[in-house]
PAZAPA-4460 file (N, C-alpha, C; in steps of 0.05 Angstrom, whole numbers, plus 32768, in hexadecimal, padded with zeros to 4 digits):
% residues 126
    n_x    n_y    n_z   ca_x   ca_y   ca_z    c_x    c_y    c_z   seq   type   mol
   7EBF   7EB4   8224   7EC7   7EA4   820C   7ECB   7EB7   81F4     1      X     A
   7EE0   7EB0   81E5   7EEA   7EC6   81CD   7ED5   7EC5   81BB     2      X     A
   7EC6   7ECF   81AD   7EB7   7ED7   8186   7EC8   7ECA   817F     3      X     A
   7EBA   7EB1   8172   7EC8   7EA8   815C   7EC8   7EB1   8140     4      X     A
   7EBB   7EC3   8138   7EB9   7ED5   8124   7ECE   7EEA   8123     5      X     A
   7ED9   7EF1   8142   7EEE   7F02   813F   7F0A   7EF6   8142     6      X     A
   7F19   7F02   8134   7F3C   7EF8   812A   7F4F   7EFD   814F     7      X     A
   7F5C   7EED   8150   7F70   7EED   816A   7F7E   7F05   815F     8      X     A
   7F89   7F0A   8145   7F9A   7F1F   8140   7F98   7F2D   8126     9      X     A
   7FA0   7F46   8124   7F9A   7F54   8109   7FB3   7F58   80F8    10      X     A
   7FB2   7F5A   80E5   7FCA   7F63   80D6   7FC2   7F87   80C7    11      X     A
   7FCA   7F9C   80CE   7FC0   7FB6   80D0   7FD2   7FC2   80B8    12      X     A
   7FC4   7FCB   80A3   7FD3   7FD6   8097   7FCB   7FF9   808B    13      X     A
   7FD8   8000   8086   7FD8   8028   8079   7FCF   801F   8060    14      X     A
   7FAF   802A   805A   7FA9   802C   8042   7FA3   804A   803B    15      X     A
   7FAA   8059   801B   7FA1   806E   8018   7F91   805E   8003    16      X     A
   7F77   8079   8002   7F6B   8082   7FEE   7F65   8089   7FE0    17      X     A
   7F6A   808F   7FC4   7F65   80A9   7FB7   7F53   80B1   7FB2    18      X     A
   7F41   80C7   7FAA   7F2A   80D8   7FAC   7F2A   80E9   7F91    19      X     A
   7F16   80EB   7F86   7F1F   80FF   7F72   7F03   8112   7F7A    20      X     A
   7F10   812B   7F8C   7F03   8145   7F9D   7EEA   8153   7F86    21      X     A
   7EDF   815C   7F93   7EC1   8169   7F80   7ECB   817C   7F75    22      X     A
   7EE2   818F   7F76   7EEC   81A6   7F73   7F03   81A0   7F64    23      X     A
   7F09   818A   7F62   7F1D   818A   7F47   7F22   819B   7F32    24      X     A
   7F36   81AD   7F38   7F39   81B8   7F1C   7F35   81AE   7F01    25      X     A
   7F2D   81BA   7EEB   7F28   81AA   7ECB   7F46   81B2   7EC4    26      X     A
   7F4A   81A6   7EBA   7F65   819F   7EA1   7F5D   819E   7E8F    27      X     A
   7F6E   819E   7E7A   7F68   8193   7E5C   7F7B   8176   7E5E    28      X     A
   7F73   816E   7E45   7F73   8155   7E41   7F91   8147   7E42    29      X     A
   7FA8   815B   7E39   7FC1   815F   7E35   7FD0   815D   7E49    30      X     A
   7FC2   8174   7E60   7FC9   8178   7E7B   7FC1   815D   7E8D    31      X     A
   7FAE   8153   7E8C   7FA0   813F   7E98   7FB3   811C   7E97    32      X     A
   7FC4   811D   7E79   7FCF   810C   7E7E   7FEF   810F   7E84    33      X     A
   7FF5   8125   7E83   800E   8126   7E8A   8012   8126   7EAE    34      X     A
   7FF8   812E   7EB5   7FFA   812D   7ED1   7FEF   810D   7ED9    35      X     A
   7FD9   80FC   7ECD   7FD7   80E2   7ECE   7FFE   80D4   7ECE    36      X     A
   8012   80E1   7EB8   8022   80CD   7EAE   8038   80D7   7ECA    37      X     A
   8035   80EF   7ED3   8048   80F3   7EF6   8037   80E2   7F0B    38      X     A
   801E   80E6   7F03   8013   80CF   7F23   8020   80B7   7F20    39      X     A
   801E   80AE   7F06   8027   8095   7F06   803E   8092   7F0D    40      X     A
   8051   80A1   7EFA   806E   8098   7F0D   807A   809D   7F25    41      X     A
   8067   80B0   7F39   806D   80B5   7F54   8061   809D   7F62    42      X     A
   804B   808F   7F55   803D   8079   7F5E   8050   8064   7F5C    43      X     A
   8060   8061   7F46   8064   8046   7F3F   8083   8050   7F54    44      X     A
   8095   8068   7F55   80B5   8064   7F64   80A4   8061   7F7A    45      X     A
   808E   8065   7F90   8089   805C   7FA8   808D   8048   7FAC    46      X     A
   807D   8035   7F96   808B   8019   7F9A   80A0   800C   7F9D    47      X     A
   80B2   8016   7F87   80CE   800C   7F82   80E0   8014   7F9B    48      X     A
   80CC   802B   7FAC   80E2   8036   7FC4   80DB   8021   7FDE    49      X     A
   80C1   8013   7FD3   80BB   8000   7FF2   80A9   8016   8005    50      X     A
   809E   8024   7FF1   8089   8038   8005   806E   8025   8002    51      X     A
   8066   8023   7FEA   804D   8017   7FE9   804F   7FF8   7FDB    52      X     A
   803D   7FE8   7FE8   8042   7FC5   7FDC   8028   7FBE   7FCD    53      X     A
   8017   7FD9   7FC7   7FFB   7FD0   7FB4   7FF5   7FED   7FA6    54      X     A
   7FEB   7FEA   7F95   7FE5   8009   7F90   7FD1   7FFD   7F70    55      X     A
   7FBD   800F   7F78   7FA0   800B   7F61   7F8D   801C   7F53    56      X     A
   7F83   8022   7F41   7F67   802D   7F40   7F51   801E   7F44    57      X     A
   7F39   802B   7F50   7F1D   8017   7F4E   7F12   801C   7F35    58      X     A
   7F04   8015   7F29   7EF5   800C   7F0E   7EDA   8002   7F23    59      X     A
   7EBF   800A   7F0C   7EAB   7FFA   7F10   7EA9   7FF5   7F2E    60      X     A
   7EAB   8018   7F3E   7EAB   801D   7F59   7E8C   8025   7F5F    61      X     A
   7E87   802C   7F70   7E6B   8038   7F78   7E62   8050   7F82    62      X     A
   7E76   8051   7F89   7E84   8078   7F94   7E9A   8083   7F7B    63      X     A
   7E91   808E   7F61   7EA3   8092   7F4C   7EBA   80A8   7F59    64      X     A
   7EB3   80AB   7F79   7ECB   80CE   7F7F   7EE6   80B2   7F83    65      X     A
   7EDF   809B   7F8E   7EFF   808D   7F8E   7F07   807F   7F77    66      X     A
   7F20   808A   7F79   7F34   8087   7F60   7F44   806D   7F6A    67      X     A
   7F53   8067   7F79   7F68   8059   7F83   7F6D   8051   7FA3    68      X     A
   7F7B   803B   7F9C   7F89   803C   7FBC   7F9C   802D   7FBF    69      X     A
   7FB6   8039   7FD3   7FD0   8034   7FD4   7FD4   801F   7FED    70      X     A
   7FDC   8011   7FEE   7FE5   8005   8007   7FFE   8005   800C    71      X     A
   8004   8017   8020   8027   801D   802D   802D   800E   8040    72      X     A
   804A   800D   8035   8059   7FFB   8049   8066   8016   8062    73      X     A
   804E   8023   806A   805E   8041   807C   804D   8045   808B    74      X     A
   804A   8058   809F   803E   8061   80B5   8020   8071   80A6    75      X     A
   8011   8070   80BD   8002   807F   80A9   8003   80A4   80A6    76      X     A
   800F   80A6   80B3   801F   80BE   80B0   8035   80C5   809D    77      X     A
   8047   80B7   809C   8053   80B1   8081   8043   80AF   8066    78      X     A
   8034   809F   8064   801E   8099   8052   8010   80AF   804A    79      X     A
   8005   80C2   805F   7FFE   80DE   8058   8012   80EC   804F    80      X     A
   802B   80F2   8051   803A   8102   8048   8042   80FB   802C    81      X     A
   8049   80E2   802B   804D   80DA   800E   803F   80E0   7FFA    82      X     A
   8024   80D4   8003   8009   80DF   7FF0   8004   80FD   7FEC    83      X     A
   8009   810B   8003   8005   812A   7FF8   801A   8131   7FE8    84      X     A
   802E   812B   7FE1   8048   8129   7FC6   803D   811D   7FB1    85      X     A
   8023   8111   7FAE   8021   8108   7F99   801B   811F   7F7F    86      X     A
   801F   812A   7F67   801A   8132   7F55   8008   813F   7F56    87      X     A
   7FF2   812B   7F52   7FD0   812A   7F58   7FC0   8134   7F62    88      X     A
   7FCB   812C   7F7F   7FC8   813D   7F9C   7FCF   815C   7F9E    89      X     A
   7FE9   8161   7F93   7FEB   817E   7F86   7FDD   818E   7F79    90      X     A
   7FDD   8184   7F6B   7FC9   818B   7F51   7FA5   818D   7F53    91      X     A
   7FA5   8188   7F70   7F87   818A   7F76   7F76   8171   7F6B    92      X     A
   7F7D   8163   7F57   7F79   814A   7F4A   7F6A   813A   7F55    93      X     A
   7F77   8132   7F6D   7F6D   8113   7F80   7F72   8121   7FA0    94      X     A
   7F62   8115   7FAD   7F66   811E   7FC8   7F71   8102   7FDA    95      X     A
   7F76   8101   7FF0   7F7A   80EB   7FF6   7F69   80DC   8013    96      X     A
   7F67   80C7   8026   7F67   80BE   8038   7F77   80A6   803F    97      X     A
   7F83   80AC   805D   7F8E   8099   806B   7F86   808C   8080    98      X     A
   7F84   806F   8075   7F74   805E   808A   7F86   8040   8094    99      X     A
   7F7B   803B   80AD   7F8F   8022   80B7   7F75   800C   80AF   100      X     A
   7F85   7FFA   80A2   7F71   7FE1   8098   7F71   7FC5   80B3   101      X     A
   7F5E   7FC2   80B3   7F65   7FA2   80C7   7F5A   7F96   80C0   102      X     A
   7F6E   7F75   80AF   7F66   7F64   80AE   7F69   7F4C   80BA   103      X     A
   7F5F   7F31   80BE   7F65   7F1D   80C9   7F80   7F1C   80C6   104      X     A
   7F93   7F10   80D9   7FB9   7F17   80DB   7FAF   7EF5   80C5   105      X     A
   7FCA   7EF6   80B7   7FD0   7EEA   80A2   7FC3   7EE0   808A   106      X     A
   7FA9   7EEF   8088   7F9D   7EE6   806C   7FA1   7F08   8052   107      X     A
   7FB4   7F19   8055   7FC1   7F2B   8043   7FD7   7F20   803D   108      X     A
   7FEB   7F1D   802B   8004   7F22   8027   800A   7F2E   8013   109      X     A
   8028   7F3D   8013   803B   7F48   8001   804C   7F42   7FFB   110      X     A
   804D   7F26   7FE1   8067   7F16   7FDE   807D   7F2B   7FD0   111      X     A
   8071   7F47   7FCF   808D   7F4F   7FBD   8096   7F6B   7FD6   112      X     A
   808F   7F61   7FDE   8093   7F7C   7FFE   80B1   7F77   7FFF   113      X     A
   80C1   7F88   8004   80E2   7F90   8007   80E2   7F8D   8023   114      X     A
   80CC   7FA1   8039   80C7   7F9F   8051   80AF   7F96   805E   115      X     A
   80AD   7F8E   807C   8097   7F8B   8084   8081   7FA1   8076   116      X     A
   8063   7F94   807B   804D   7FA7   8072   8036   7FAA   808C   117      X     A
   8030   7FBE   809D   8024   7FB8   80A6   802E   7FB2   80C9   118      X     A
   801C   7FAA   80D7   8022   7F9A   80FA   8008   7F89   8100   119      X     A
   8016   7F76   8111   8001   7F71   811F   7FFC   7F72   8137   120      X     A
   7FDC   7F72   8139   7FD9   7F78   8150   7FB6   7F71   815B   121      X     A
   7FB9   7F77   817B   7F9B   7F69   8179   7F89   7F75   817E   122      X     A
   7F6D   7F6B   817D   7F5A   7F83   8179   7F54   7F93   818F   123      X     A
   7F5A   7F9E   818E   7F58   7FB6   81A7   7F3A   7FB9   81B4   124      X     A
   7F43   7FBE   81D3   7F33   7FB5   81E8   7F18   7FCE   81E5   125      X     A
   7EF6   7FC8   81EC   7EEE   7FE2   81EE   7EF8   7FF9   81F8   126      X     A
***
């Protein structure tokens, strides 16, 4: 008999994470936002390109090293490459991780998604 605690199907999606690395180079303050004001807009055309359908900072986190996290509408391989283009990521700034999320299939959505986000699929066998 199936767990009823466990979902018939998952909806799997590419999340990055941002990291801000122990070894961060210091900036000055000048520097710090001009490279904040390129994250941003490499952050924000991802979106507009249909790469990513969520993108955030944490606040009032528990682990102060994470900064963010992107949710791509891409492979997670894609997702890595994009993110290492980020500014940030250049700049030694933020580091990143790529992870596949599974949640119960249909309790996420992306009403402003251009493309699918994500697959489903089911939970894989031991």
């Amino acid at each position: 008999m199936p767990d009823p605690n466990i979902p018939d199907a998952f909806d799997v999606f590419t999340v990055v994470l941002l990291r801000r690395p122990a070894d961060a180079p210091e900036m000055t303050e000048d520097e710090l936002d001009a490279l904040q004001a390129r994250h941003l807009a490499y952050r924000a055309q991802l979106a507009r390109d249909g790469a990513t359908v969520a993108n955030g900072p944490f606040l009032e986190q528990s682990d102060e090293t994470l900064r963010g996290m992107s949710v791509f509408a891409r492979s997670p391989e894609e997702a890595a490459r994009l993110s290492a283009a980020d500014p940030s990521v250049i700049a030694g700034r933020l580091s990143f991780e790529v992870v596949e999320w599974w949640v119960a299939a249909g309790s996420i959505a992306f009403p402003n998604a251009t493309e699918p986000v994500g697959d489903r699929r089911p939970l894989p066998a031991d």
